[in-house]
C-alpha positions as CSV (number, residue, x, y, z in Angstrom):
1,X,-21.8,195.7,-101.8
2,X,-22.8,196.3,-97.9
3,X,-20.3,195.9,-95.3
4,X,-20.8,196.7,-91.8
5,X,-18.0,196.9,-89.3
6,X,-19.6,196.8,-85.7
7,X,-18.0,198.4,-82.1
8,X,-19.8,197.6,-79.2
9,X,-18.9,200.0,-76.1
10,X,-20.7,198.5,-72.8
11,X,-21.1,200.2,-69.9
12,X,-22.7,199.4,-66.2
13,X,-26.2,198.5,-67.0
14,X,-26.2,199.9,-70.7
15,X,-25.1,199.4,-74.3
16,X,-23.9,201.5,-76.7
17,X,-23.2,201.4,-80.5
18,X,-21.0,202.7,-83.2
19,X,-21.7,201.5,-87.0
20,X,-19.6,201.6,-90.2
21,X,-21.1,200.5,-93.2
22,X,-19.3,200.7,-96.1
23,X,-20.5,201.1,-99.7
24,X,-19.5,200.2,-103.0
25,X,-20.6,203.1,-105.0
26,X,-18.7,201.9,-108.1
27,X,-16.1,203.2,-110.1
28,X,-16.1,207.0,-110.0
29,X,-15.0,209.0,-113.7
30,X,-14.1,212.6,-113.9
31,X,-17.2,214.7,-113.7
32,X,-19.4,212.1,-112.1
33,X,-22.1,213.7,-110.0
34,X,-20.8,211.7,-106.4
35,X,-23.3,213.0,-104.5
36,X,-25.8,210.7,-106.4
37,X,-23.6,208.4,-106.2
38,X,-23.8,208.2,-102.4
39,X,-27.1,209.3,-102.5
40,X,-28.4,206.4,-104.5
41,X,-26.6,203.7,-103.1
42,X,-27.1,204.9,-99.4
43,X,-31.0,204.7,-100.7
44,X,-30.7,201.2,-101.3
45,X,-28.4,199.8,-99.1
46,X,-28.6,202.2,-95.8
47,X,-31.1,205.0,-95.5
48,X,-29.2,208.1,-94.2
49,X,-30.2,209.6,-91.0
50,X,-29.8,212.9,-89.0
51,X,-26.4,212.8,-87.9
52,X,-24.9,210.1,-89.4
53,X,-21.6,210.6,-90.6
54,X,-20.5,210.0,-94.4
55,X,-16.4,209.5,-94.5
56,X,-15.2,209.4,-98.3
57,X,-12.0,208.8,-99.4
58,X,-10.0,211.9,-101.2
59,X,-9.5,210.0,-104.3
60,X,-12.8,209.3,-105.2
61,X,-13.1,213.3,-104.1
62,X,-10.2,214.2,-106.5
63,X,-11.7,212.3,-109.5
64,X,-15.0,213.7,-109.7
65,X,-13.5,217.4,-109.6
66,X,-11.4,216.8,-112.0
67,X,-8.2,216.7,-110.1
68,X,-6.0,215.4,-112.5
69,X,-3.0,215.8,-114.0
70,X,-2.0,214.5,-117.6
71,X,2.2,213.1,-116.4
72,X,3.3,214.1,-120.2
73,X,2.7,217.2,-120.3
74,X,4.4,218.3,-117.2
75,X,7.3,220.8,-117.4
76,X,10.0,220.0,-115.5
77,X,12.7,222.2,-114.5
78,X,15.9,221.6,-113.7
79,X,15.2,221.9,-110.2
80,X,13.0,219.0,-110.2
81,X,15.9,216.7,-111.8
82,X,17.8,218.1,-109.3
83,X,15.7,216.8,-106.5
84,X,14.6,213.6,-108.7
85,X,18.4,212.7,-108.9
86,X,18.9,213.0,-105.1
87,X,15.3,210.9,-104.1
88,X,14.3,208.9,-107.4
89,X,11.2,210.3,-107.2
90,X,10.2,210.3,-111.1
91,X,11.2,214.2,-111.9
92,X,7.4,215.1,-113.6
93,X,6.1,214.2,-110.1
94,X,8.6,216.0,-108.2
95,X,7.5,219.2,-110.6
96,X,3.8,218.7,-109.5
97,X,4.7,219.0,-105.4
98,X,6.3,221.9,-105.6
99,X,3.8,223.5,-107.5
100,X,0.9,221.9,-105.1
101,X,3.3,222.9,-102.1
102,X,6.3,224.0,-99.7
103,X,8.7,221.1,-99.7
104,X,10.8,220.6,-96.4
105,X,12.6,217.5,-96.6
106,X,12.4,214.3,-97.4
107,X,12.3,210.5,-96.2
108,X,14.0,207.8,-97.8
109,X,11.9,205.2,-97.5
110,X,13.4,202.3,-98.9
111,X,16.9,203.2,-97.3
112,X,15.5,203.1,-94.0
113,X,12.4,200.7,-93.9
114,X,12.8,198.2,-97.0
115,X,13.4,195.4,-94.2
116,X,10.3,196.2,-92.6
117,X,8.1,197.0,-95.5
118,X,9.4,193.3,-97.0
119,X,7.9,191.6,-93.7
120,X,4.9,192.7,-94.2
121,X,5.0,192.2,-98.0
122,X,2.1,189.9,-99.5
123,X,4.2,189.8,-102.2
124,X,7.8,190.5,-101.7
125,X,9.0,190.8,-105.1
126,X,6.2,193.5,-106.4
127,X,7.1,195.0,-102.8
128,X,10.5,195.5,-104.1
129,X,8.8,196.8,-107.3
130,X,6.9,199.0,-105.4
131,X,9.9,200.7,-103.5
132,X,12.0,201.0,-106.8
133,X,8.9,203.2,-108.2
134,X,8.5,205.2,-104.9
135,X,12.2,204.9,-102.8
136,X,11.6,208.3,-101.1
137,X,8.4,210.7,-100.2
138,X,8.9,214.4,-100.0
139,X,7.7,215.8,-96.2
140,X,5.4,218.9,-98.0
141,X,3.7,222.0,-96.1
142,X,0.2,222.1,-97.9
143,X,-2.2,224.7,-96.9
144,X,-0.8,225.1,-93.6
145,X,-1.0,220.7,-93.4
146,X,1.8,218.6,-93.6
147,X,2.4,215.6,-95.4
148,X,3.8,213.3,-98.0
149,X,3.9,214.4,-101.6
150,X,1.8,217.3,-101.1
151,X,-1.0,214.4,-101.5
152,X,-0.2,213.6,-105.4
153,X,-0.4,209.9,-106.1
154,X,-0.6,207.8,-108.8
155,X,-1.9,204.7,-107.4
156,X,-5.7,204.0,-108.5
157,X,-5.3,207.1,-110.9
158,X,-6.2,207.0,-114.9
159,X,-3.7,205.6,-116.9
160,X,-1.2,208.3,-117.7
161,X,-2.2,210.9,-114.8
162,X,-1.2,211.9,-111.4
163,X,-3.7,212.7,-109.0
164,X,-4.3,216.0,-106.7
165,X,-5.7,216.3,-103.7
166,X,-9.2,218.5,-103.7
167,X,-8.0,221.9,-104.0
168,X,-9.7,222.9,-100.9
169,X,-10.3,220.1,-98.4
170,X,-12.6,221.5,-96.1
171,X,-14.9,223.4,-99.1
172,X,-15.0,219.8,-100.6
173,X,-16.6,218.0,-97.6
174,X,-18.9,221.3,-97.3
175,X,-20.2,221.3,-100.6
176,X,-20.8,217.2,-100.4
177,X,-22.5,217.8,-97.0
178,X,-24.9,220.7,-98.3
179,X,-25.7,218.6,-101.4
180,X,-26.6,215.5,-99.6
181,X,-28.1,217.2,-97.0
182,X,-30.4,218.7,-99.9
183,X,-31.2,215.5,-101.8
184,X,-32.1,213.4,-98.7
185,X,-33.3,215.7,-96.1
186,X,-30.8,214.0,-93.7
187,X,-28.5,216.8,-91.3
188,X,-24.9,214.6,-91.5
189,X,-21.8,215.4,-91.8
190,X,-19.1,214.4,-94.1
191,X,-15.5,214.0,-93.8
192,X,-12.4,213.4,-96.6
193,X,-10.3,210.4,-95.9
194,X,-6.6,210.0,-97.5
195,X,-3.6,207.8,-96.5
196,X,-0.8,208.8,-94.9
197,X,2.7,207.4,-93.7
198,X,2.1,205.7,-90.1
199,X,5.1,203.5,-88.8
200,X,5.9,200.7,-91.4
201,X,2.7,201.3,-92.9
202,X,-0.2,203.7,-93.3
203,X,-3.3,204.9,-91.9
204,X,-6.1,207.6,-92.8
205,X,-6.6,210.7,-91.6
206,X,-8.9,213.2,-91.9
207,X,-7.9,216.3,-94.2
208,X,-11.3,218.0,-94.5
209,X,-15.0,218.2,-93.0
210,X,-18.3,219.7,-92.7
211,X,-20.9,219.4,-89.9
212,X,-18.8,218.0,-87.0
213,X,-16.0,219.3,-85.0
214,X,-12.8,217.9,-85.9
215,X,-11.3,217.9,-82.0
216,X,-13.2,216.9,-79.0
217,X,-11.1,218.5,-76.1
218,X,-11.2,217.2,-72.8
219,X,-7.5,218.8,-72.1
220,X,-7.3,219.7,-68.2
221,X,-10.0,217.8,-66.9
222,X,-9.0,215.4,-64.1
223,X,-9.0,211.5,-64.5
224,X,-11.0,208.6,-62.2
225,X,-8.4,209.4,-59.6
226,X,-8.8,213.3,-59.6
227,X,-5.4,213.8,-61.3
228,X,-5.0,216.6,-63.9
229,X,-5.6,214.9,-67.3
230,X,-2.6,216.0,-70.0
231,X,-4.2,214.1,-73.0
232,X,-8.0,214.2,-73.6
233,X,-7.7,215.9,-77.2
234,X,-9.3,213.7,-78.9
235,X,-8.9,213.5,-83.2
236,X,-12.3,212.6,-83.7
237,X,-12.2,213.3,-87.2
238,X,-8.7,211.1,-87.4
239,X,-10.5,208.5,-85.9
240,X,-13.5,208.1,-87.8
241,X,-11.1,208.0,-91.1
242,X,-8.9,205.1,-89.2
243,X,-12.2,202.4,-88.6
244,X,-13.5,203.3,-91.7
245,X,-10.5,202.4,-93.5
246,X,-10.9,198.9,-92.0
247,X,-13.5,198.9,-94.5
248,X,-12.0,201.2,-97.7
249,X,-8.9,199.1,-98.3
250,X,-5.6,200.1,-100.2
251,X,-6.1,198.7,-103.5
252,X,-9.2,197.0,-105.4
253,X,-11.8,196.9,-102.6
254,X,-13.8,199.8,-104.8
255,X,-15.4,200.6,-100.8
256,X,-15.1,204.7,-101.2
257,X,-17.5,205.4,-98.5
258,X,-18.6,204.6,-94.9
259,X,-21.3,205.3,-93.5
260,X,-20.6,205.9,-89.6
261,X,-23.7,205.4,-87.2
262,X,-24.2,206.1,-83.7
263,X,-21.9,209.0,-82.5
264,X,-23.0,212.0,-80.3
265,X,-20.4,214.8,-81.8
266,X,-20.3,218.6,-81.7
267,X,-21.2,220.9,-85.0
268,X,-17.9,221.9,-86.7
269,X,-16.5,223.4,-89.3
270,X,-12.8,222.0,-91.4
271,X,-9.4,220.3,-90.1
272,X,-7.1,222.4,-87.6
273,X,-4.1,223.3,-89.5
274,X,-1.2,221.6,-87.9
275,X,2.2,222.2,-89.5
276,X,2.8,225.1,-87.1
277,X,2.3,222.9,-84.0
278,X,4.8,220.2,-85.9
279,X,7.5,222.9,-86.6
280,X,7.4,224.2,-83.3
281,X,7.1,220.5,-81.6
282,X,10.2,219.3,-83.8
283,X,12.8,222.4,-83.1
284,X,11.6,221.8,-79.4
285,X,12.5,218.2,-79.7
286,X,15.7,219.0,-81.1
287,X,16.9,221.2,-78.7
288,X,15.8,219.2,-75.5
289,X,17.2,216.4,-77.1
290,X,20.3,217.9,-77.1
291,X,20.3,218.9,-73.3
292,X,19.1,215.4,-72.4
293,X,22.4,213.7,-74.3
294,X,24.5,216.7,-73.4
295,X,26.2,214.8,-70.7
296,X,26.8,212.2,-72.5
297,X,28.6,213.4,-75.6
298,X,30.8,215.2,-73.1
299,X,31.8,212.2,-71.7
300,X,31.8,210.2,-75.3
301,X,35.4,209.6,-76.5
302,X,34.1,210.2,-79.9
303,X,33.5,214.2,-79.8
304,X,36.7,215.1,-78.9
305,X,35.3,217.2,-75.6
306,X,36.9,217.0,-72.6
307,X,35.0,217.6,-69.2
């Protein structure tokens, strides 16, 4: 299966081009050699070249290293019934996070969204299914990354496991890289693709990579207008795992890996950490937040302060 998703940027008197091509590389088993895998079906289907970029989804990742965990024979304390009492998150999962992580809260998702998540359902009965089996998502410190679960998931897992993310992101995408890199005498760069909460829905991001800088920084340069520019820091990494997820799909699509064509990007090593910068940002929040509305609870008959 070939699948090319095409972005055409024009520009006075040029043209330029960014490719995704995705491949179906077929189901992957635990200790499958992936890199010939990719290296075999790229072969066929799409030739890699110097600097082409080769974005693979984490599971695929997890599953050939052997990231797996049997559910039934995970202990559970009484911690984790604790926790699995207060979110209904199945207690053998809720074991598994905190060994894979820091837990620092936790999102009810089905409290909060179920009316949002239902409009978007294909199917809004197995949508309901779906939110009895997963009615909150633990907010984990991984690494020095945040996000949900500490990245355990059960979707598209062997019967009877739960799946891990790679144990080292960044080593992952480095060790694919080198290996491809060796077997087709192509200089690319890979990076690891996994789902993440976005909104009502989801979107990838990038949680490792190898050969391309994950951040293009343009902060402080001035706009068309000569105006100090506050944005410019671009997630190219983030980026590259959103448009090729146009292509991997959620559930049966069996389209692990894209094949991105066409961008000029700088030589890099791994994904920032970023839970610092989210700590910091959120306290921050909190407390300007609080001097914005100050005012107003003053003058609110509800607090009980007088002005």
């Amino acid at each position: 299966m070939h699948q090319t998703l095409n972005s055409g940027v024009t520009d006075v008197g040029t043209m330029t081009s960014l490719t995704f091509h995705g491949l179906d590389i077929g189901r992957v088993e635990p200790g499958d050699d992936l890199v010939e895998r990719i290296v075999d079906t790229t072969a066929e289907a799409y030739p890699l070249m110097d600097d082409d970029v080769v974005v693979v989804t984490t599971k695929v990742v997890s599953i050939a290293e052997h990231r797996l965990v049997d559910v039934d024979a995970v202990d559970v304390t009484d911690r984790d019934q604790r926790v699995a009492e207060i979110t209904g998150i199945d207690p053998r999962e809720v074991a598994v996070i905190y060994d894979e992580s820091d837990v620092l809260g936790a999102i009810p998702i089905a409290a909060v969204g179920e009316d949002v998540l239902l409009d978007h359902a294909v199917d809004p009965e197995t949508a309901r299914e779906a939110l009895e089996d997963v009615p909150a998502m633990l907010v984990t410190d991984r690494d020095g990354r945040l996000c949900t679960n500490a990245g355990v998931d059960r979707s598209n897992s062997p019967d009877g496991t739960m799946m891990l993310r790679p144990e080292d992101p960044d080593a992952s995408a480095r060790r694919l890289r080198e290996e491809i890199e060796d077997r087709t005498d192509a200089d690319v760069a890979v990076v690891l693709a996994d789902s993440e909460i976005a909104g009502p829905g989801s979107m990838d991001l990038a949680i490792g990579c190898s050969g391309i800088e994950a951040i293009d920084s343009n902060f402080g340069r001035t706009d068309l207008y000569g105006q100090p520019k506050v944005g410019g820091v671009d997630l190219v990494a983030d980026e590259l795992t959103a448009g090729s997820a146009l292509l991997f799909g959620q559930t049966d699509e069996q389209v692990p890996v894209t094949v991105v064509r066409g961008l000029e990007y700088d030589d890099g090593e791994g994904v920032p950490n970023s839970s610092g910068v989210v700590r910091r940002g959120l306290r921050k929040s909190i407390q300007l937040t609080a001097r914005v509305n100050y005012p107003t609870l003053l003058r609110s008959p509800h607090t009980g302060f007088a002005r």
